[in-house]
C-alpha positions in Angstrom: -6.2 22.6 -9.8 -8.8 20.8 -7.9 -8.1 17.8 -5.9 -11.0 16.2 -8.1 -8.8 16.9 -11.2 -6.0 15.5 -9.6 -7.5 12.4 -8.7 -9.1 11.7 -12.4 -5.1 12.9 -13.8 -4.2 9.6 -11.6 -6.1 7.5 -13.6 -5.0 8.8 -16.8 -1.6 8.4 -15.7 -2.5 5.1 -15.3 -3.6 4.6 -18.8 -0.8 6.6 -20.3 1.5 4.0 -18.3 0.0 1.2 -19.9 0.1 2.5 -23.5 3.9 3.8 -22.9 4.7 0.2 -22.1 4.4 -1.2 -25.5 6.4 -1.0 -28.5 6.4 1.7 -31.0 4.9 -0.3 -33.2 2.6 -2.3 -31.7 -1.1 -1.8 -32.5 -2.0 0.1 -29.1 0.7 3.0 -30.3 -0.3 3.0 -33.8 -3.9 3.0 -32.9 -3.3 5.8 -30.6 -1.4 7.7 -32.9 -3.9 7.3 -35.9 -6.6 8.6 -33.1 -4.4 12.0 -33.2 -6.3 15.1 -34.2 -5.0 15.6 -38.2 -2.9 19.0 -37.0 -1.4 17.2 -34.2 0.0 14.2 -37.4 0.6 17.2 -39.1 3.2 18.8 -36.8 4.5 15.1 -35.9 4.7 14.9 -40.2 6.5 18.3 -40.3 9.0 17.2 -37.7 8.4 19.2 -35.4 8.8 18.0 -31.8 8.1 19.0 -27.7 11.7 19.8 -27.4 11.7 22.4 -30.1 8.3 24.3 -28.9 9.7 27.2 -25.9 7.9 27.1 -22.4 5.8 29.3 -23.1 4.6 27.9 -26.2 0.8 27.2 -25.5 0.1 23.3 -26.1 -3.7 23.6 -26.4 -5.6 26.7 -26.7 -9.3 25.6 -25.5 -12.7 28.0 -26.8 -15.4 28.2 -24.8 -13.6 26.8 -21.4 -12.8 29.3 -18.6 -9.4 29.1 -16.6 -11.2 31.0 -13.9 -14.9 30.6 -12.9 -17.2 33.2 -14.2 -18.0 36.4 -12.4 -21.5 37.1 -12.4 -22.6 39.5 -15.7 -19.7 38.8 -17.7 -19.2 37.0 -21.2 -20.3 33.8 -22.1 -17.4 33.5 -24.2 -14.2 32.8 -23.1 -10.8 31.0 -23.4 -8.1 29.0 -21.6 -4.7 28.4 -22.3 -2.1 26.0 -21.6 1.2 26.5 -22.5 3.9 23.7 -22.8 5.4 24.7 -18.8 1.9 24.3 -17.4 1.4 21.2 -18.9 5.2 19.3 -18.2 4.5 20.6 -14.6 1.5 18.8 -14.8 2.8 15.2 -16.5 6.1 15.5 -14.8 4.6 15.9 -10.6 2.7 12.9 -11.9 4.4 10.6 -14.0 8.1 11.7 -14.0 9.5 9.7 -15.9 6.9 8.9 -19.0 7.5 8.3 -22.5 6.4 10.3 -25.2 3.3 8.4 -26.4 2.2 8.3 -22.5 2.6 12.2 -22.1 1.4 13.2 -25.3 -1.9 10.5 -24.9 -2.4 12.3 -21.0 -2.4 16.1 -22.6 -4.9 14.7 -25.0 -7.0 13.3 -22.2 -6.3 16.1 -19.4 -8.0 18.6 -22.1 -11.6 16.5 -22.9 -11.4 16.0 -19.0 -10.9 19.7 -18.4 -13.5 20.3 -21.2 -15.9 18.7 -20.1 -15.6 19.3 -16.8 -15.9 23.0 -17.6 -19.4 22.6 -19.1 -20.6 20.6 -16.2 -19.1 23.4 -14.1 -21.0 26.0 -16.4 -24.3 23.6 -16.0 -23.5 24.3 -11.9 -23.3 20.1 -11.2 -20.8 20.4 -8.5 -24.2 22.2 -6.5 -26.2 18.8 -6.7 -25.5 16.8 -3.2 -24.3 13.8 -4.7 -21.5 15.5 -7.2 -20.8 17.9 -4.0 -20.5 15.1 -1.4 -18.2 13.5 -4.0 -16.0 15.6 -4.9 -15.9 16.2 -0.8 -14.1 12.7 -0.4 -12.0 12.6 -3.6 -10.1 15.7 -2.1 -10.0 14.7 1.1 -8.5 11.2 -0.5 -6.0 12.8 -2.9 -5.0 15.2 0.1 -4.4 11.9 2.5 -2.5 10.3 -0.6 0.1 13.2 -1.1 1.0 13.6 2.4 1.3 10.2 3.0 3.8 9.7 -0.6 5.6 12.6 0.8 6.1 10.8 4.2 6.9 7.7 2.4 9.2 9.5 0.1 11.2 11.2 2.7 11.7 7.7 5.1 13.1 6.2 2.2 15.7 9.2 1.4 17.2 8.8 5.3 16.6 4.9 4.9 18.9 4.8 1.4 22.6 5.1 3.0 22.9 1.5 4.6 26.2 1.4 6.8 28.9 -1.0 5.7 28.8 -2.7 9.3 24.9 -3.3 9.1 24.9 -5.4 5.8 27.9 -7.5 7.3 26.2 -7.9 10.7 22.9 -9.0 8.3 25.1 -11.2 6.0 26.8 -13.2 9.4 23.6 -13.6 10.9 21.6 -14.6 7.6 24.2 -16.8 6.1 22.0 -19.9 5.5 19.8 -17.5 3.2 23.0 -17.1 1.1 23.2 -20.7 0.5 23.1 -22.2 -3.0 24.4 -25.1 -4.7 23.4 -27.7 -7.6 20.6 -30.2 -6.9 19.4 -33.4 -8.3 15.5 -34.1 -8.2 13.5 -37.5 -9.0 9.9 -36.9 -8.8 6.9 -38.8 -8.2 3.1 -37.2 -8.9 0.7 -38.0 -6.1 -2.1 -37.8 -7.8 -2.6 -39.1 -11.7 -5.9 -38.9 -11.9 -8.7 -36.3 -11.2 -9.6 -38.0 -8.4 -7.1 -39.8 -5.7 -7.1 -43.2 -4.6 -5.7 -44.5 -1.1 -4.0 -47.2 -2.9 -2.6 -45.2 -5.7 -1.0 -42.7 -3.9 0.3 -45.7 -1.3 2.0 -47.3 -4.4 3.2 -44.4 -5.6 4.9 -43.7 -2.3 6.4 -47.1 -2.3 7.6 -46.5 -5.7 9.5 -43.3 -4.3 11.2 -45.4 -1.6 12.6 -47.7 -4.1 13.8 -44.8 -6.1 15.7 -43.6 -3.3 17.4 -47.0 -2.1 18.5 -47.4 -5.7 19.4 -43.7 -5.9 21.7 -44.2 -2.5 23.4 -47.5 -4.4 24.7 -45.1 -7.3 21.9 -45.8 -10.2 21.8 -42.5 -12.3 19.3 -40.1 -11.5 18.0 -39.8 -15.2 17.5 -43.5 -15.7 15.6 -43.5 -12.5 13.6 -40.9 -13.4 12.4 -42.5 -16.3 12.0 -45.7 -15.2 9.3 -44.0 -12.8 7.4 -42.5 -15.5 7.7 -45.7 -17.6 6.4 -48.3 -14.7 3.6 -45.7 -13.3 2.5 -45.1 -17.3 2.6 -41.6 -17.1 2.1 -40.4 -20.4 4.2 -37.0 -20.2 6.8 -35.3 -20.4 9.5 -36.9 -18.2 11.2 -34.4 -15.4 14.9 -34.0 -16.0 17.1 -35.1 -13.4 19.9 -32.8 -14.3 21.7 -31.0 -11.5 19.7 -27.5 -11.0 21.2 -24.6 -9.2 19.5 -23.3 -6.2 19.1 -21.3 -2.9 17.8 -22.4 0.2 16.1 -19.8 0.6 13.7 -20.5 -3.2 12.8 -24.0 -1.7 9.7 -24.4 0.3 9.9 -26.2 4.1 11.1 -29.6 3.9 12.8 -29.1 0.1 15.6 -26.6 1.9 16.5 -29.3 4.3 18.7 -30.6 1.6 21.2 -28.1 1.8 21.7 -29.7 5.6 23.4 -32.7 3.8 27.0 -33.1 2.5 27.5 -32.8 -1.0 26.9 -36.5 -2.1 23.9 -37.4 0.1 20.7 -38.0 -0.4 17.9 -36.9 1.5 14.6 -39.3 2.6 11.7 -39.3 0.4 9.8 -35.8 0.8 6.1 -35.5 0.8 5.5 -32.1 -0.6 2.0 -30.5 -1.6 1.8 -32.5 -4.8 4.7 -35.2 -5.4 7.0 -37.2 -3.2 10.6 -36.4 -4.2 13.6 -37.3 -3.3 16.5 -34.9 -3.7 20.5 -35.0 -4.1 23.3 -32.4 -3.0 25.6 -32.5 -5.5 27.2 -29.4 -4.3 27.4 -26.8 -1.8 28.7 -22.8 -1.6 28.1 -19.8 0.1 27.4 -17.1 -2.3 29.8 -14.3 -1.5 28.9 -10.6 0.8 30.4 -8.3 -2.5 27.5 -10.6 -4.5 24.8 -10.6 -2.1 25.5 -7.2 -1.3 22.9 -5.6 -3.7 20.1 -7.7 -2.1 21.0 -7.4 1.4 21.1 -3.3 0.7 17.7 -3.4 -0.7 16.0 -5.5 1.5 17.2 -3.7 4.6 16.5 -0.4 3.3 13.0 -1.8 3.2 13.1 -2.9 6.1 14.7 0.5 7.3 12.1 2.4 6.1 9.4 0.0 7.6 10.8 0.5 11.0 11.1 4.4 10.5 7.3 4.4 9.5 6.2 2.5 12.7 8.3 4.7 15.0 6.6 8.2 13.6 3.4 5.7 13.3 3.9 4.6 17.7 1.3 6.4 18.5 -1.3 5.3 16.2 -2.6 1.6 16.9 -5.6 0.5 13.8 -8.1 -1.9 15.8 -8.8 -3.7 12.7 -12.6 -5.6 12.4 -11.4 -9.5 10.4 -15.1 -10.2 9.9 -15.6 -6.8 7.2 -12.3 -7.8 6.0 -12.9 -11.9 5.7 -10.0 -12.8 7.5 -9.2 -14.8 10.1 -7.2 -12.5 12.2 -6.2 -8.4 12.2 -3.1 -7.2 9.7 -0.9 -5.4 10.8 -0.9 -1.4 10.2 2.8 -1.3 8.9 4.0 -5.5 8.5 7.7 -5.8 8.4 9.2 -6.5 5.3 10.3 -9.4 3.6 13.7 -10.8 2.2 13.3 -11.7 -1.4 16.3 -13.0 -3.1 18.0 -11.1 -6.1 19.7 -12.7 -8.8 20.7 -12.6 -12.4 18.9 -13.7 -15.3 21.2 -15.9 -15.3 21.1 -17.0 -11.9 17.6 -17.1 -12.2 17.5 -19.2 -14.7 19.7 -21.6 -13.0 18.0 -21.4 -9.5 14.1 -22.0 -10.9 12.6 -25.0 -9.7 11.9 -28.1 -11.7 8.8 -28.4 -13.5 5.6 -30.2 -11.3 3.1 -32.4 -12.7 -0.6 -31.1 -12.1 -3.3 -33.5 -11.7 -5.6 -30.6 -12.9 -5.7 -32.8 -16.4 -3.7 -36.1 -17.7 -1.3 -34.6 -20.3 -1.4 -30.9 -19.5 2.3 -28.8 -19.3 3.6 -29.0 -16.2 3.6 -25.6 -14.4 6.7 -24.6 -12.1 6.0 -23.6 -8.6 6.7 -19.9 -8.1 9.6 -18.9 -6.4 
């Protein structure tokens, strides 16, 4: 199979992936089945199924397309067949794992692809210097991609069996990032309206300071909260002041500081991006190695695999040019990896960050920041 053919398959897979995401019985499956040639509903009708056909079986028999090219002085005529091995070699080296509406939508694409790439073969396009110089580059392209994935593939196999000592040795040296505990939030917008006053956003900083000294005598967090909203006549929801459990390591710079205070305290008013807050540790733990365990083991055998990539990569240095890329400064060829905290849905239920008002529009849902 050409490399061209190959490259096209990837973005059927692509497609296929998309419609093998939805429900059986959502519009894009049913629409796709209905689109089904009327022996094809047939056979589905009759029962009959991929498992049942043997591998020899031939999914598609094609008129008038040529497996091989043409010998000069032969036939016009001729015939190509591909039987159900041929074609699960094909789907499975690509997509191993698809579902049945993905595979059997890519055999129906594969075949008008190979069709119709037969008759432009027949009409001798691949001869025309743009179609050659293409098909030049997507081979080249596919070739780079499946060494690469191979390379990839094979750093992550001897990257996969993380030594007991090495996630201990991470977990003592990380433990801050395993840090979580319940935290109270008041909130304060910066900005009400489209566009910010001096004076407003001066007021509303004095409003936050009193909302702290009343916090520190023992007034509830809830009442306060809504005594904000109430005296600044902000006409939305109010921000619940209800303990919320969460990880250092999902608050942004200055927000993580909290978990620096004994459970109790209260920090100083905190000028984020968008509100001044002011924050309470109600409690404090250190989530435990067997629980942080999974995450630890995924992120370094990320970061395993990054470091085996640079040292068969030493030799090769990328001299990157920011100004074609509109950025300020180079990237890296191989950048290290980064820790992202696991969790369950539950936990990550618990651990997501109050909502924040928007000045964006008076009255709009509050959006959460991402975490």
């Amino acid at each position: 199979m050409s490399a061209a053919v190959l490259l096209w398959a990837g973005l059927l897979r692509g497609q296929a992936k998309q419609e093998g995401t939805a429900t059986f019985n959502s519009p894009a499956n049913l629409a796709a089945q209905a689109a089904l040639e009327p022996k094809a509903r047939h056979a589905l009708v009759a029962g009959q199924s991929r498992q049942d056909l043997s591998p020899n079986t031939p999914v598609v028999t094609v008129e008038g397309v040529c497996s091989q090219p043409r010998k000069v002085g032969t036939a016009d005529s001729c015939t190509t067949v591909i039987t159900r091995a041929q074609m699960d070699s094909l789907i499975d080296a690509l997509e191993p794992n698809a579902p049945a509406i993905a595979r059997r939508q890519f055999a129906i694409n594969y075949v008008r692809l190979l069709t119709a790439a037969g008759v432009a073969e027949r009409k001798h396009l691949e001869k025309e210097p743009e179609v050659a110089n293409e098909l030049q580059m997507q081979e080249k392209i596919v070739r780079m991609q499946v060494l690469a994935n191979t390379l990839y593939r094979r750093l992550q196999t001897q990257a996969s069996n993380v030594p007991a000592a090495e996630i201990e040795k991470y977990y003592a040296e990380h433990r801050a990032n395993f840090e979580r505990g319940q935290v109270r939030r008041l909130l304060i917008p910066k900005v009400i309206a489209t566009n910010a006053d001096t004076a407003g956003a001066a007021s509303r900083k004095a409003k936050a300071d009193e909302l702290r000294a009343r916090a520190a005598d023992g007034e509830d967090f809830d009442q306060l909260q809504q005594t904000a909203y109430k005296d600044l006549e902000l006409k939305m929801a109010v921000n619940s002041a209800k303990p919320s459990l969460l990880r250092r390591s999902n608050l942004p710079a200055g927000e993580d500081s909290v978990f620096d205070l004994k459970p109790g305290e209260i920090s100083p008013v905190i000028e984020a991006q968008d509100a001044f807050l002011v924050l309470k540790l109600e409690s404090k733990e250190l989530i435990p190695i067997e629980e942080a365990r999974p995450e630890i083991v995924s992120f370094l055998q990320r970061e395993r695999t990054q470091q085996g990539l640079r040292d068969v990569t030493e030799s090769a240095k990328a001299h990157f040019n920011p100004a074609y890329l509109d950025m300020s400064a180079a990237p890296d060829l191989f950048p290290p990896p980064v820790l992202t905290p696991l969790g369950t849905p539950s936990n990550l239920k618990a651990s997501r960050p109050m909502r924040r008002w928007t000045s964006r529009s008076r009255g709009a849902p509050a959006t959460s920041r991402p975490h």
